[in-house]
C-alpha positions in Angstrom: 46.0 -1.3 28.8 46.7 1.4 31.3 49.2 3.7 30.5 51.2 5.9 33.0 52.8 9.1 32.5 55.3 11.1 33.9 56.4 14.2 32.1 58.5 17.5 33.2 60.8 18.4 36.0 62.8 15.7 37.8 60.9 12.9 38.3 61.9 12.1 42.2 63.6 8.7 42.4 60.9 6.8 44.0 58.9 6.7 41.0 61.0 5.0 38.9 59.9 1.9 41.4 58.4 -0.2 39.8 56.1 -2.9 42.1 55.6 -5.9 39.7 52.5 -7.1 42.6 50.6 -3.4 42.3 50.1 -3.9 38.6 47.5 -5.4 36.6 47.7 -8.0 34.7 48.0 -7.2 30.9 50.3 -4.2 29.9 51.0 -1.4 31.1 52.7 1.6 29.7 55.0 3.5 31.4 56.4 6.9 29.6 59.0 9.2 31.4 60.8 12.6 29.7 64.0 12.7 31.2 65.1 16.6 30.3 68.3 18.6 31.9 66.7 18.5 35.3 67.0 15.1 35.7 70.6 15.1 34.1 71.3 17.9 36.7 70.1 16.6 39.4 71.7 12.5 38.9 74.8 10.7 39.1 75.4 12.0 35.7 78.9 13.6 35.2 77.7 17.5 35.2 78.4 18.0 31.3 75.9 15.3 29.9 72.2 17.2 29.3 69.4 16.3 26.9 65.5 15.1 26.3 65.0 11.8 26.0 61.7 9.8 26.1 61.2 6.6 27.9 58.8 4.0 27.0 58.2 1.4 29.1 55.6 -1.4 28.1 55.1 -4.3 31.3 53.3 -7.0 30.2 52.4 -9.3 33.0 51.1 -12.4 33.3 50.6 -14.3 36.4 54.1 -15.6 36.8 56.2 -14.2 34.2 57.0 -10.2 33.7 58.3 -9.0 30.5 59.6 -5.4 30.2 60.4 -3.9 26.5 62.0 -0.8 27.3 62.5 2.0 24.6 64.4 5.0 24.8 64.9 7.9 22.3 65.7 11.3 22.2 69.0 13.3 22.2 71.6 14.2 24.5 74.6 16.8 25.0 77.8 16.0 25.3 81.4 17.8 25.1 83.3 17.2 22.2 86.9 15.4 23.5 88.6 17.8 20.6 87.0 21.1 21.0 85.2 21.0 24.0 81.9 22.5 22.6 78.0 20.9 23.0 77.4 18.3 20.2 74.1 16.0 19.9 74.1 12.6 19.7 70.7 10.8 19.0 69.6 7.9 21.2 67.8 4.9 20.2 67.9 2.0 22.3 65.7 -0.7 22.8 65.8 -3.8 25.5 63.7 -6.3 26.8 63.7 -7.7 29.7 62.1 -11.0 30.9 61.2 -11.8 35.0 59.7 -15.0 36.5 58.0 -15.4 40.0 59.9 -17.9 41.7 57.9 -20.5 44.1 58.9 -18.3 47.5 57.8 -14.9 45.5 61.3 -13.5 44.3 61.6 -12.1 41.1 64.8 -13.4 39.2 65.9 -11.9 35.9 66.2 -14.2 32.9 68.3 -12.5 30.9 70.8 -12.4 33.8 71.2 -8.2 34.1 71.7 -7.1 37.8 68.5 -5.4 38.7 67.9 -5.0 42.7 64.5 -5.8 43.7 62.9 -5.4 47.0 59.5 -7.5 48.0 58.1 -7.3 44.1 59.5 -3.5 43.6 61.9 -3.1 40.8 64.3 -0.1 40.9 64.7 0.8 37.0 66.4 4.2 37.5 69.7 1.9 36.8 68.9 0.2 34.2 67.9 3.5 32.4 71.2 5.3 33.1 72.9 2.4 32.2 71.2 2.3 28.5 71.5 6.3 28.4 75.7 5.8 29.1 76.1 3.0 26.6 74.4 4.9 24.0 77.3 7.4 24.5 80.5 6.9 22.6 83.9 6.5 24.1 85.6 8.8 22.0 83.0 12.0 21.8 83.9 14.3 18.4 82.2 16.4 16.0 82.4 15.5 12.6 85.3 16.8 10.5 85.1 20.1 10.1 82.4 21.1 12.6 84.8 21.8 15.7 84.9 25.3 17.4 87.3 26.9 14.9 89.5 28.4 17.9 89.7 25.4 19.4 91.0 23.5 16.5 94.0 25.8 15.7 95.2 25.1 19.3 94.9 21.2 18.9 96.7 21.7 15.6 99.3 23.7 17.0 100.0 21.1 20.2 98.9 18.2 17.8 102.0 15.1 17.6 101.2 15.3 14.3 102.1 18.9 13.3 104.2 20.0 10.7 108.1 19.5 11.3 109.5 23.0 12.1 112.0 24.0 9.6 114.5 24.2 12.5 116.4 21.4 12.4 117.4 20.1 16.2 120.6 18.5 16.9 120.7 15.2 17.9 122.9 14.0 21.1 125.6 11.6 19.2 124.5 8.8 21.1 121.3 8.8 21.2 121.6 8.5 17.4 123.8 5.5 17.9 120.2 3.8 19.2 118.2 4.5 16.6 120.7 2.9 14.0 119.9 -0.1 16.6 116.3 -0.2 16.3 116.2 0.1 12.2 117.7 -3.8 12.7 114.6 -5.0 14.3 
């Protein structure tokens, strides 16, 4: 088993080809640390920063190349309330099976769009892809743990404030509607 490793600063995009031919038959390990450099310097939106570490074992046979893809670590994001840095811990694992066809294209099995080129897999996209759907849609601390400052401004803006003990006047016939409504 030969194992590959690529640790530190941004790790250029060309080696996260991988050529399927070039590689030995048996498995192979492939480890990369993705850190804020590589967060910086990607198609990542400029908030999102961590460490994570990527395992890749390739197992290949002659005609058949399975990829078990691991990655763990944590990332940054900004909270949607508060705006601050919170973690969130990673953990996802995937693998992916290729076949050899007859005229020497590789075609996925498990039917995820990776672009190949002559034998050489580009897994950049498949990584990001696992990093961004390990992130949440909606992106908040846990109760309590928001930027304090923050927090008394969303409370103060918040649709769901406190009623003001001024009472407004409603227009006449705008009430008229509402009374309309209470029917349905």
């Amino acid at each position: 088993m030969q194992t590959f490793i690529f640790v530190g600063k941004m790790v250029d995009k060309i080696d996260f080809h991988l050529d399927i031919k070039t590689l030995p038959v048996g498995k192979s390990t492939l480890e990369y640390r993705l850190n804020d450099d590589y967060f910086e310097k990607s198609d990542y939106h400029s908030d999102v920063s961590g460490d994570l570490l990527v395992e890749i074992e390739v197992d290949r046979q002659t005609s058949v190349v399975k990829l078990s893809v691991s990655i763990q670590g944590t990332i940054y994001v900004p909270c949607d309330r508060c705006l601050k840095d919170m973690s969130l811990d990673v953990f996802s694992e995937q693998t992916i099976n290729l076949k050899l066809e007859s005229n020497g294209n590789l075609l996925n099995s498990d039917e995820l769009d990776i672009e190949y080129q002559e034998g050489v897999i580009d897994i950049e996209p498949l990584l990001n892809e696992e990093i961004l759907l390990s992130i949440p849609i909606r992106k908040v601390h846990p109760d309590g743990k928001c930027d304090k400052e923050m927090s008394e401004i969303f409370e103060k803006y918040s649709k769901n404030r406190e009623p003001n003990d001024k009472k407004t006047e409603v227009d006449p016939r705008w009430s008229a509607l509402k009374n309309i409504s209470d029917k349905f």
